[in-house]
C-alpha positions in Angstrom: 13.7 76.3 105.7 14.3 80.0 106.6 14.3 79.5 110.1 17.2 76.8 109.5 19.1 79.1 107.8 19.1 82.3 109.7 19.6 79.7 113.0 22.6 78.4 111.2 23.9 81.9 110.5 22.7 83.4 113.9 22.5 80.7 116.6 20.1 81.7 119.1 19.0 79.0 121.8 15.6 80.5 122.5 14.8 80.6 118.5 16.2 76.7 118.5 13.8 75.8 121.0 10.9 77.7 119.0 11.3 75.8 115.7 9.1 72.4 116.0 10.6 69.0 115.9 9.2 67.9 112.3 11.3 70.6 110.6 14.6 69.0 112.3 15.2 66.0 110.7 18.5 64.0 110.0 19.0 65.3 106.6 19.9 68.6 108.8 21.5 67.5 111.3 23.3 63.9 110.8 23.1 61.8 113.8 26.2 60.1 114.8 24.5 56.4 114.2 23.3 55.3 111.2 19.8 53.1 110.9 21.5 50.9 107.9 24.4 49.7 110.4 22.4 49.2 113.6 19.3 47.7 111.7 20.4 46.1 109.0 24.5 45.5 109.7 25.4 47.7 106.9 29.3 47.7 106.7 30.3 50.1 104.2 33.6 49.2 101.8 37.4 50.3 102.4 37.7 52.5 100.1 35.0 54.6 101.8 36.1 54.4 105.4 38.4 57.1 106.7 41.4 54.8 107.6 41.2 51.9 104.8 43.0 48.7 105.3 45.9 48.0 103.0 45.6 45.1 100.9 47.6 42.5 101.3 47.8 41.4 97.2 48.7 45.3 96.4 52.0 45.9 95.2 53.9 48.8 97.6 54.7 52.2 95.2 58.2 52.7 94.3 60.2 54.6 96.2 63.1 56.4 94.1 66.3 56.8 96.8 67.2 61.0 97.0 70.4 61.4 94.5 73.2 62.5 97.4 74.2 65.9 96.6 77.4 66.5 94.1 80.8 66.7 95.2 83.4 68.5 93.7 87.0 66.0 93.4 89.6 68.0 95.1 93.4 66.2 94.7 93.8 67.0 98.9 90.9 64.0 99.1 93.7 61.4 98.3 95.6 60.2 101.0 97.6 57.8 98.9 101.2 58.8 98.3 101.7 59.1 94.9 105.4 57.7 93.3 106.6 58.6 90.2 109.1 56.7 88.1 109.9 60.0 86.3 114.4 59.7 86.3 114.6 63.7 86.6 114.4 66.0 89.5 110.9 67.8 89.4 111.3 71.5 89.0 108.6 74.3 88.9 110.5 75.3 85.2 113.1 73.3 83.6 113.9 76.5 81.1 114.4 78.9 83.5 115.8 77.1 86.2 119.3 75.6 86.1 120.4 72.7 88.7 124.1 74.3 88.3 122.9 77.8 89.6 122.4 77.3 93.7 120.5 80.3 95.6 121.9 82.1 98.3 118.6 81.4 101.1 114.7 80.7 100.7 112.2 83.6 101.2 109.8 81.4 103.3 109.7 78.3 104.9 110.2 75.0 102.6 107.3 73.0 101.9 106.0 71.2 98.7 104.3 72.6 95.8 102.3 69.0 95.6 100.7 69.7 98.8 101.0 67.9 102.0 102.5 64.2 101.9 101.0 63.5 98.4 104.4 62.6 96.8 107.2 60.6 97.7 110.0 62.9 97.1 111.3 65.6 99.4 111.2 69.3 98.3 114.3 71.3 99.1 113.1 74.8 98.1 114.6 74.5 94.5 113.4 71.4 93.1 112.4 67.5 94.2 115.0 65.4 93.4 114.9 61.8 92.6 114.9 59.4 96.1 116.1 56.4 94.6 118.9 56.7 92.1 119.5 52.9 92.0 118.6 50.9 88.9 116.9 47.9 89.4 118.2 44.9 86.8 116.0 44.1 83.9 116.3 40.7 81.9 118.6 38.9 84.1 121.0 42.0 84.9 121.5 42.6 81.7 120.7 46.8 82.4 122.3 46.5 85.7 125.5 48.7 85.1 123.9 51.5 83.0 123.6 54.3 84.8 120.9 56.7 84.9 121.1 58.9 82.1 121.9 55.4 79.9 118.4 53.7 80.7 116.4 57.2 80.1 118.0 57.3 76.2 117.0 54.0 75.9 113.6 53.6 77.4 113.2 56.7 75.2 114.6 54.8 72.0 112.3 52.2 73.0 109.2 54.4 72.7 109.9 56.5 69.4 111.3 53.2 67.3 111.7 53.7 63.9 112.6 57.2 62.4 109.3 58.6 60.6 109.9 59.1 56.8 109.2 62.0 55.0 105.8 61.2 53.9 104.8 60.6 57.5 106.3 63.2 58.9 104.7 65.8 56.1 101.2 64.3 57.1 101.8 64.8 61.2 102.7 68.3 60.3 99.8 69.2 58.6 97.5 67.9 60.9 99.0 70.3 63.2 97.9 73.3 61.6 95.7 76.0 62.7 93.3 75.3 60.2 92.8 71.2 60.7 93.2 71.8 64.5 93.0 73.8 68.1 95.2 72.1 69.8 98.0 74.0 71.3 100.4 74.7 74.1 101.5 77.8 75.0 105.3 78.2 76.2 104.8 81.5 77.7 107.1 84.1 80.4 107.5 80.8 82.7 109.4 78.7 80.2 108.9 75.1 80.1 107.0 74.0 83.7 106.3 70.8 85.4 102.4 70.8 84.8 102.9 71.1 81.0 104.0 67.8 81.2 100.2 67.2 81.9 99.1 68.7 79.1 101.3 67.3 76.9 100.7 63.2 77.4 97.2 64.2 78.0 96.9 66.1 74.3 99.3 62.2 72.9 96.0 60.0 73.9 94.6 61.3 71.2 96.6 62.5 68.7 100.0 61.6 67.6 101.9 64.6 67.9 101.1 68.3 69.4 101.7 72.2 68.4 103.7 74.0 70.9 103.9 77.6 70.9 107.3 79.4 72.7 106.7 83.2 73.4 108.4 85.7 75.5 111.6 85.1 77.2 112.4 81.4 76.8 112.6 82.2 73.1 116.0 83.6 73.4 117.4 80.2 73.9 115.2 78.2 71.8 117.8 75.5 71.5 117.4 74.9 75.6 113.6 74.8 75.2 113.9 72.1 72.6 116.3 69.9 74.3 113.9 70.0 77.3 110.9 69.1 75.8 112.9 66.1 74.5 114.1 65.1 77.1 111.5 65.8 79.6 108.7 64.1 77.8 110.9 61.4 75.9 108.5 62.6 72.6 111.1 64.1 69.2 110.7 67.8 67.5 109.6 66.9 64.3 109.4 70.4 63.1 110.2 73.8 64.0 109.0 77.5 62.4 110.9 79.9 64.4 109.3 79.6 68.2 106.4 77.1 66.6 107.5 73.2 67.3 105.6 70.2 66.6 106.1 67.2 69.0 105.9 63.8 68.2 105.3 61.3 70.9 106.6 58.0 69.1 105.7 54.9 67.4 106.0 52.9 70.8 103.6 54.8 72.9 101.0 53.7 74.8 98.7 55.9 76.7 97.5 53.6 79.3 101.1 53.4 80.3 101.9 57.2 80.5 104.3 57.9 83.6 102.3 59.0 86.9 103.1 62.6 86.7 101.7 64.9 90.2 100.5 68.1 89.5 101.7 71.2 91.3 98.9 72.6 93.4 100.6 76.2 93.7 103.7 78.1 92.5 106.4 78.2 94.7 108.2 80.9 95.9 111.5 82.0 93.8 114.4 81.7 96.7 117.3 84.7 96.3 120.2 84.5 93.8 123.2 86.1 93.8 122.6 90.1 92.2 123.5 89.8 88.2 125.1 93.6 88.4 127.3 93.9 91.2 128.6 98.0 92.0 131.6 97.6 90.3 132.1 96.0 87.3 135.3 93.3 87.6 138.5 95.3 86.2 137.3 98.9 86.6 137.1 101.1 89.3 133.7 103.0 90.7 134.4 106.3 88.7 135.2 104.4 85.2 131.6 102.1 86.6 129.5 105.1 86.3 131.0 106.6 83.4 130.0 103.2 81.4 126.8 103.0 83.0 125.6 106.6 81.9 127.8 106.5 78.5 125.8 103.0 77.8 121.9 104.5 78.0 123.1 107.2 75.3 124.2 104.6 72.7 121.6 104.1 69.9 118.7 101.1 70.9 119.9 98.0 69.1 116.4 97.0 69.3 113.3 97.3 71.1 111.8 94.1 72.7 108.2 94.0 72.5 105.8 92.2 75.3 105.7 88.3 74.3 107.4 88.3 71.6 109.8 86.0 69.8 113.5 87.1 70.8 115.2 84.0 68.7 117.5 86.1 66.7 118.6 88.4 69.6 121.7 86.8 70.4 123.0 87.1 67.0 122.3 90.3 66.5 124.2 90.9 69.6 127.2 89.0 68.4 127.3 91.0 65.1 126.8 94.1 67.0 129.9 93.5 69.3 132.3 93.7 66.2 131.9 97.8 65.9 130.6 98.1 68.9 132.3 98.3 72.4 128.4 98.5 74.3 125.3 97.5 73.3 121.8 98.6 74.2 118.8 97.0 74.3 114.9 98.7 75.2 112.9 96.9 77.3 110.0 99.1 77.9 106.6 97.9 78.3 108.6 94.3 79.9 108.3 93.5 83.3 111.1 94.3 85.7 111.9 90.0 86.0 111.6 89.1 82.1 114.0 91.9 81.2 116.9 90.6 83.9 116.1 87.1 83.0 117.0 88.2 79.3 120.3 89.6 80.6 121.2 86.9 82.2 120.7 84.4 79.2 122.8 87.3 77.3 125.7 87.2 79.7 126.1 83.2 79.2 125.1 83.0 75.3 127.0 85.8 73.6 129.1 86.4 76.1 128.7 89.3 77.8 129.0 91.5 80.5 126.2 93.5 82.5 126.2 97.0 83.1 123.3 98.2 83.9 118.7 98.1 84.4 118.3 101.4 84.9 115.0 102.9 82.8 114.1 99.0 81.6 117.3 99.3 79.6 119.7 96.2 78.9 123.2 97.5 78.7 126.0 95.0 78.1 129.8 95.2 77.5 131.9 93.1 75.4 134.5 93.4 77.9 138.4 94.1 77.0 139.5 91.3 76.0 136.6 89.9 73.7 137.4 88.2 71.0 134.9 87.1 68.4 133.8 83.5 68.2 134.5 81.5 65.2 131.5 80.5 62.7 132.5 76.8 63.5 132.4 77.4 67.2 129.1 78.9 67.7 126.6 76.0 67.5 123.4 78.3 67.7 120.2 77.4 65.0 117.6 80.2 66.6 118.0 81.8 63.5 116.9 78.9 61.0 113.7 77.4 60.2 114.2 73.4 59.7 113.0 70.4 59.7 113.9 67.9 62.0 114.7 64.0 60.9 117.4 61.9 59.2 117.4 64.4 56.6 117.5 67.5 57.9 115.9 70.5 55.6 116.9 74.0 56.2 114.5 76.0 55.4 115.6 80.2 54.0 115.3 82.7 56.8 112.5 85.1 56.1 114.6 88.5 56.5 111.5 90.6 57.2 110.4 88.7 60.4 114.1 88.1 61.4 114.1 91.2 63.0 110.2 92.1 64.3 110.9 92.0 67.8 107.5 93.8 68.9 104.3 91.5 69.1 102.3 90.8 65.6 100.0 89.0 64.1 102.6 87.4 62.0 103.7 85.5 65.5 100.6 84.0 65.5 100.1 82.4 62.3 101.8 78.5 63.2 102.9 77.5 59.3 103.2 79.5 56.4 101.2 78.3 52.8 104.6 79.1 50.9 106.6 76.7 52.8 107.7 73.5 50.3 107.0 71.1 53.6 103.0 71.5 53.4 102.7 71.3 49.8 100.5 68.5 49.0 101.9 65.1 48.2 101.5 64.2 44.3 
């Protein structure tokens, strides 16, 4: 047994040769044939051998198919062309763009927001206006000769139905608040865009009506911003707290049968507009222009504008301000360069006004010489008021100490005040 080993660890031929035959046996070194198969026909089982045989009455494993790997949905996938039944041109912002105002040239070449042949409308640089302005008849021609505008006040009729009473429209109200709710939109520097349309039937399969908060510069024309909304979605303000509205989508509405509305992949371009201040102001000459421009950024701030604020009551003050005073100046500092001149150019067709100058983010306007001021039956302007909007019409008492907080606080954020008579609880 020693010998075995050390000749396993050291072969050596010579000491192979010197170890007798009776200490090599098989159960050293196994022979290739075995005595119980050539004598005696062993045949040892399957499971044994080195290849087995499969068995014919075994059931075959399983085999789970490999998940493919997860793909992302990207909107360019679709080559479908998408058409909308929408009876409005699409716009980037209906607030802050105006069909009546046409630009002077396009920065870069046109091509669609939408993306590449996903919609059926052409886009002229400005806006996608509607291909088909044809009515089709309804109910045996009996629609056939209203006109466009006619069948959208309609088909919107249709959808709200019945005025909400009081009650109900106490109990949609409160449901809004910040408390019961986190639903919200926010209106910001952009004004009222095409994609918020989105948001807003999307937040109406759920919930009846939707909390929309307006901040910045759409705010100085709320009464625009509410008339869009209306119109644009076909849903009714139910309720308004300074730039906090509630929408209500209607009795009529059904989700499932929400308008196809494309989304905007990207923001287009602004094209170039006529200047606002030209270098001469009309009826003066260039010395009496420079004299008002540096006689107007020594006059006394009327106010100063704070980053997205609420600038409701800014037009008023204006108004009132123009009685005394020949110019009026507004600080703008801390806004950026295109909120401040889109603020000037709601002033100059609101109050009226005219522009004199943006030096040092300062707005400087002129009442011109022959202004004249408008009567209280003429001016048709409800920024200032807190109401309620239905049949009955409640206007709420202006709260004088946030009438005139133009800088950004946390009273902007709260949505409904506890003291106001329209959430107390019903007896």
């Amino acid at each position: 047994m020693i010998l075995h080993r050390i000749s396993l660890q050291f072969p050596n031929p010579k000491l192979q040769s010197a170890i007798p035959k009776r200490f090599i046996s098989s159960s050293f070194f196994p022979s290739s044939s075995s005595k119980l198969k050539e004598e005696y026909c062993f045949k040892p089982p399957d499971n044994l051998s080195k290849n087995p045989k499969p068995n014919d009455y075994e059931t075959p494993k399983f085999t789970r198919k490999q998940k493919p790997l997860y793909k992302p949905p990207s909107t360019l996938d679709t080559t479908k062309i998408l058409h909308s039944d929408l009876p409005f041109d699409f716009r980037f912002s209906y607030t802050e763009s105006s069909p009546d105002v046409r630009p002077i040239g396009l920065r870069e070449p046109k091509y669609s927001p939408f993306g590449p042949s996903r919609i059926d409308r052409v886009w002229t640089g400005v806006c996608a206006p509607v291909v088909d302005l044809t009515v089709k008849s309804v109910d045996d021609g009996n629609e056939g000769g209203l006109n466009l505008e006619e069948r959208r006040k309609k088909l919107r009729q249709d959808v709200l139905g019945k005025p909400l009473s009081d009650a109900e429209r106490k109990i949609l109200v409160d449901k809004c608040q910040r408390i019961r709710t986190k639903r919200q939109i926010n209106l910001g520097r952009d004004g009222f865009t095409h994609n918020m349309l989105n948001d807003i039937h999307n937040n109406w399969k759920t919930c009846e009506a939707v909390r929309v908060r307006c901040l910045g510069v759409p705010t100085v024309d709320m009464k625009n911003v509410c008339n869009q909304l209306e119109d644009k979605t076909g849903g009714k303000i139910i309720y308004r707290h300074g730039g906090l509205l509630v929408l209500y989508r209607g009795r009529h509405y059904k989700p499932k049968e929400r308008p196809v509305i494309p989304v905007m992949l990207w923001r287009p371009h602004e094209p170039i507009y006529p200047r606002l201040i030209k270098s001469t102001i009309d009826s003066l000459t260039i010395d009496e222009t420079k004299e008002m421009r540096k006689r107007g950024l020594s006059v006394p701030a009327l106010a100063k504008l704070g980053k997205n604020g609420y600038y409701g009551n800014l037009v008023p003050m204006v108004r009132d301000a123009f009685l005394t005073e020949e110019m009026v100046r507004i600080d703008c500092k801390g806004l950026g360069k295109s909120d401040f001149k889109k603020i000037g150019f709601k002033l100059r067709d609101l109050v009226p006004c005219i522009l004199v100058t943006f030096k040092k983010e300062q707005i400087v306007v002129w009442r011109g010489p022959n202004y004249t001021s408008p009567e209280p039956g003429e001016v048709n302007d409800d920024n200032s008021l807190d109401y309620l909007v239905g049949e009955s019409s409640h206007t709420v008492k202006e709260d004088s100490s946030s009438s005139n907080n133009y800088e950004s606080s946390s009273s902007d954020d709260e949505l409904l005040s506890p003291d106001s008579k329209l959430l107390a609880p019903p007896i």
